[in-house]
C-alpha positions in Angstrom: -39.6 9.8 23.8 -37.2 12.6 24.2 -35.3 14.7 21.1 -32.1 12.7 21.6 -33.9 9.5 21.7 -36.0 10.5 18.4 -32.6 12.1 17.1 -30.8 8.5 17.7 -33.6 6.4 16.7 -33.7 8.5 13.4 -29.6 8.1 12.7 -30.1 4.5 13.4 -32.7 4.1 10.8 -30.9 6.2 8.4 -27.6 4.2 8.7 -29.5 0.5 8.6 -31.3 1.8 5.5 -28.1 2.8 3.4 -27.1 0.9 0.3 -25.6 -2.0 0.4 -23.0 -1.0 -1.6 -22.3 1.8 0.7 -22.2 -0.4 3.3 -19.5 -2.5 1.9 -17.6 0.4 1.7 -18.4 1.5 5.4 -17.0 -2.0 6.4 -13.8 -1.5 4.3 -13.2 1.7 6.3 -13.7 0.7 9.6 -11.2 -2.0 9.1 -8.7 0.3 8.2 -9.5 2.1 11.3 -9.4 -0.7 13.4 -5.7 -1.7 11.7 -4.2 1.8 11.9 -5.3 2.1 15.8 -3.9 -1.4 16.2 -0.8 -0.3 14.8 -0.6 2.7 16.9 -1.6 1.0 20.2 1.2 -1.5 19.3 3.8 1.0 19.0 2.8 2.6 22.1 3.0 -0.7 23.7 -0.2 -0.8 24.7 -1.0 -4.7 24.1 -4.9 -4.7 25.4 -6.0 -1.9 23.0 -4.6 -3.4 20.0 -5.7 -6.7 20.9 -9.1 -5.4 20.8 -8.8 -2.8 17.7 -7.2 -6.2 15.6 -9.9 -8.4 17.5 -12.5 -5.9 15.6 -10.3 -5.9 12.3 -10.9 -9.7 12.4 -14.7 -9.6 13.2 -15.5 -7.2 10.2 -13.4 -9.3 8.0 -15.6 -12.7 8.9 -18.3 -10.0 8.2 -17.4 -9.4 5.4 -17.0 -12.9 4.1 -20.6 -13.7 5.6 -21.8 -11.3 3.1 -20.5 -12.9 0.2 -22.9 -15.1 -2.1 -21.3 -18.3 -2.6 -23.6 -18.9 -6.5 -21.3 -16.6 -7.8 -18.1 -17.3 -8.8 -16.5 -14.4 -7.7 -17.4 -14.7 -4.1 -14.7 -17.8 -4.1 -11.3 -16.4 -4.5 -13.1 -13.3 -2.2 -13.3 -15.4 0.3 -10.2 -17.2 0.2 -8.7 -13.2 0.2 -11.0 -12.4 3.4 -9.9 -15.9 5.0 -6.2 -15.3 4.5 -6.3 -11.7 5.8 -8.2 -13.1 8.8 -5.3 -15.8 9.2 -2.7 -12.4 8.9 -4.7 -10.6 11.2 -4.5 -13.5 14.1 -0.7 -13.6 13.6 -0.5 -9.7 13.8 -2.2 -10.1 17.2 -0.4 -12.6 18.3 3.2 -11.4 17.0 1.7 -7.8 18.0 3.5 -7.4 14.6 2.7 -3.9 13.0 4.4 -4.9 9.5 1.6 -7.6 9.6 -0.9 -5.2 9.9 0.7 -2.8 7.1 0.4 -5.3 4.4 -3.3 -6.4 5.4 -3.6 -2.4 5.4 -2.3 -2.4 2.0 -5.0 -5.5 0.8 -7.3 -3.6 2.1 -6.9 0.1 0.5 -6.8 -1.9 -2.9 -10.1 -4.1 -2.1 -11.7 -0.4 -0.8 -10.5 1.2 -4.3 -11.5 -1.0 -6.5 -15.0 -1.3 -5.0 -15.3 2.5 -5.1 -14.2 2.5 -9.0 -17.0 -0.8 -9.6 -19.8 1.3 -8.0 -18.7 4.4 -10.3 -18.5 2.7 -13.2 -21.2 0.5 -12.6 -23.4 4.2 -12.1 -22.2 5.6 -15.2 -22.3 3.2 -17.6 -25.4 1.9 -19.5 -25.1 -1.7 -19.0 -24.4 -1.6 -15.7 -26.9 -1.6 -13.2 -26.6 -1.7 -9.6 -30.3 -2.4 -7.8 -31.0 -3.7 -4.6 -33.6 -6.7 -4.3 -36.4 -7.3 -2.0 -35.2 -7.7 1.3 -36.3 -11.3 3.0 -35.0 -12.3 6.5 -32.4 -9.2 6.9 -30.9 -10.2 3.2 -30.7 -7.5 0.3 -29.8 -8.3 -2.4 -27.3 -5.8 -4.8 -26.9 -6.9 -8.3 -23.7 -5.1 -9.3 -22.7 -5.2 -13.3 -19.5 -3.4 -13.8 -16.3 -5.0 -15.0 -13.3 -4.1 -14.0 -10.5 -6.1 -17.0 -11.4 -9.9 -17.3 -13.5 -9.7 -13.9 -17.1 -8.8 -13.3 -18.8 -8.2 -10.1 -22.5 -9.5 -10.8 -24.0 -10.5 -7.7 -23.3 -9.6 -3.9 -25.5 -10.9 -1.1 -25.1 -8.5 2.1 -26.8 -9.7 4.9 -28.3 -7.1 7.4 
């Protein structure tokens, strides 16, 4: 095997082995990617690249609610959020609407946030704990504890 072979191999391993809470995060962002290249494709007018920059929005977001663990009462209204800005992502490609796409933007910012601030706090404070079961058929398991007001993240399945 050559050195950019090894080299690729190695940053493939690397990224499959990162956290899963850091891999949350990673799908956050490359959702807002996709939705700000969308949004520039549409305003250049160029209908096939946004098609397919809103077509990868919408594949991350059922991602996303793939990864949820349904036991847990917080993955419910998650979902329902994921499912209704896949249902605004489908009309922004259809409409080719960029004010769509701004206010999924702006859902998505505050889910990215408020993740970041649950994995801080949930590192910094005593009770919390953050720890990633075994991994069985491509599943880990994070066990999140930090509360953020009235809600608590406690459980989130990410499948891998």
């Amino acid at each position: 095997m050559n050195l950019n072979a090894q080299a690729y191999d190695q940053y493939k391993r690397s990224s499959v082995e990162t956290a899963p809470e850091k891999l949350i995060t990673m799908l956050y962002e490359g959702l807002l990617k996709n939705i700000k290249q969308a949004r520039k494709f549409i305003e250049d007018k160029d209908i096939n690249q946004a098609h397919r920059e809103i077509i990868n929005g919408q594949e991350i977001l059922v991602e996303l609610m793939a990864s949820l663990n349904m036991d847990y009462e917080i993955s419910k209204p998650m979902f329902l959020l994921y499912e209704y800005l896949h249902h605004q992502m489908v009309q922004a490609n259809v409409k080719k609407d960029a004010q769509i796409l701004n206010e999924v933007e702006n859902f998505v910012i505050e889910l990215r946030d408020t993740w970041q601030e649950a994995i801080i706090k949930s590192k910094s404070s005593p009770p919390a704990e953050i720890s990633t079961g075994n991994t069985t058929g491509g599943v880990s398991n994070a066990v999140v504890g930090a509360s953020a007001g009235n809600n608590t993240v406690s459980h989130i399945n990410i499948k891998g």
